[in-house]
C-alpha positions as CSV (number, residue, x, y, z in Angstrom):
1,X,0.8,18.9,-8.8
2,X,3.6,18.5,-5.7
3,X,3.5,15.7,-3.2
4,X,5.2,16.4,0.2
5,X,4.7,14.8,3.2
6,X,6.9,12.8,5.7
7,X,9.1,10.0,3.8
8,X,6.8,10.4,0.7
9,X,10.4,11.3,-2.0
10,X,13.0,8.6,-2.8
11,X,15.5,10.3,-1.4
12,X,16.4,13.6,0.4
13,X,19.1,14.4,-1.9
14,X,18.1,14.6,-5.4
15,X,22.5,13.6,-6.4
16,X,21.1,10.1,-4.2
17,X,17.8,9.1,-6.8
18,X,20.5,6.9,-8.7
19,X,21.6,4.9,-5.6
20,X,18.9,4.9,-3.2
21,X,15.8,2.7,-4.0
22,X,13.4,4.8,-2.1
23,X,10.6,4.4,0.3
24,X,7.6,5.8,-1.3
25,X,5.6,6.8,2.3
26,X,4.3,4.4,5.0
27,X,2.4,2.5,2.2
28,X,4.8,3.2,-0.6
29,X,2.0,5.0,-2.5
30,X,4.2,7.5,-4.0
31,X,7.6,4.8,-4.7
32,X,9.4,6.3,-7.4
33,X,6.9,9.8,-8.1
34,X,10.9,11.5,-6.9
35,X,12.6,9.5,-9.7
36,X,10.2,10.3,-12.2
37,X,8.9,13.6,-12.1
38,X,12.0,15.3,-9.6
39,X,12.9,16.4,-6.3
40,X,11.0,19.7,-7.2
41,X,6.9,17.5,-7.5
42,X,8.2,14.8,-4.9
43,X,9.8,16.0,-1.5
44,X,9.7,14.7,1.8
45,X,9.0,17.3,4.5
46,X,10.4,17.2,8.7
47,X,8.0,15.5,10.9
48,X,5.5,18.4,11.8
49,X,2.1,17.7,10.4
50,X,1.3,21.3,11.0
51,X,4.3,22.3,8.9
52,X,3.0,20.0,6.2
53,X,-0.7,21.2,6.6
54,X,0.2,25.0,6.4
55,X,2.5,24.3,3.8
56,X,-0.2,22.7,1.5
57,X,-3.0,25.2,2.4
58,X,0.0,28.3,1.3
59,X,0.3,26.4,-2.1
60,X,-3.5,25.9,-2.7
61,X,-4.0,29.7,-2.1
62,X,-1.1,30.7,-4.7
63,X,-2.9,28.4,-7.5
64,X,-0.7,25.6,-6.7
65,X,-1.9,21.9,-6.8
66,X,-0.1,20.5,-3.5
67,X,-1.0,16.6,-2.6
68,X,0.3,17.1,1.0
69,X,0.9,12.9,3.0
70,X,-0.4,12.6,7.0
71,X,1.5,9.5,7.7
72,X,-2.0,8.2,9.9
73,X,-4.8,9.8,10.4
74,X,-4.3,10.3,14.7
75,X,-1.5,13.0,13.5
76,X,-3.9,14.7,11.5
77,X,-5.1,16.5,14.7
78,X,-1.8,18.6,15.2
79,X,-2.6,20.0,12.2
């Protein structure tokens, strides 16, 4: 399983997970997933809910178990 979305990971830079307390998403749902399972299951992704979307629908298709974050559910319609 991978969790991306926009401010979902700790930190951006994995050499940061020490120092930074982390943010966790709008709702801190995923606060510390980053520090506990690594910057390669917990990422945070640029602000382009399409990106995100595509991203998670590439993954499922390769056998992948993506968990992809819409911030709020008006940007889900970019996607």
């Amino acid at each position: 399983m991978v969790a991306f979305g926009e401010d979902v990971a700790d930190s951006s830079r994995a050499q940061n997970l020490a120092v930074v307390k982390g943010k966790g998403g709008v709702f801190k749902v995923t606060h510390g997933l980053q520090t506990e399972f690594g910057y390669q299951r917990a990422f945070n992704t640029p602000l382009a809910e399409a990106a995100v979307v595509g991203r998670a629908i590439g993954m499922a298709a390769r056998g992948m178990k993506p968990v992809a974050e819409i911030q709020f559910f008006d940007y889900i319609w970019p996607a």
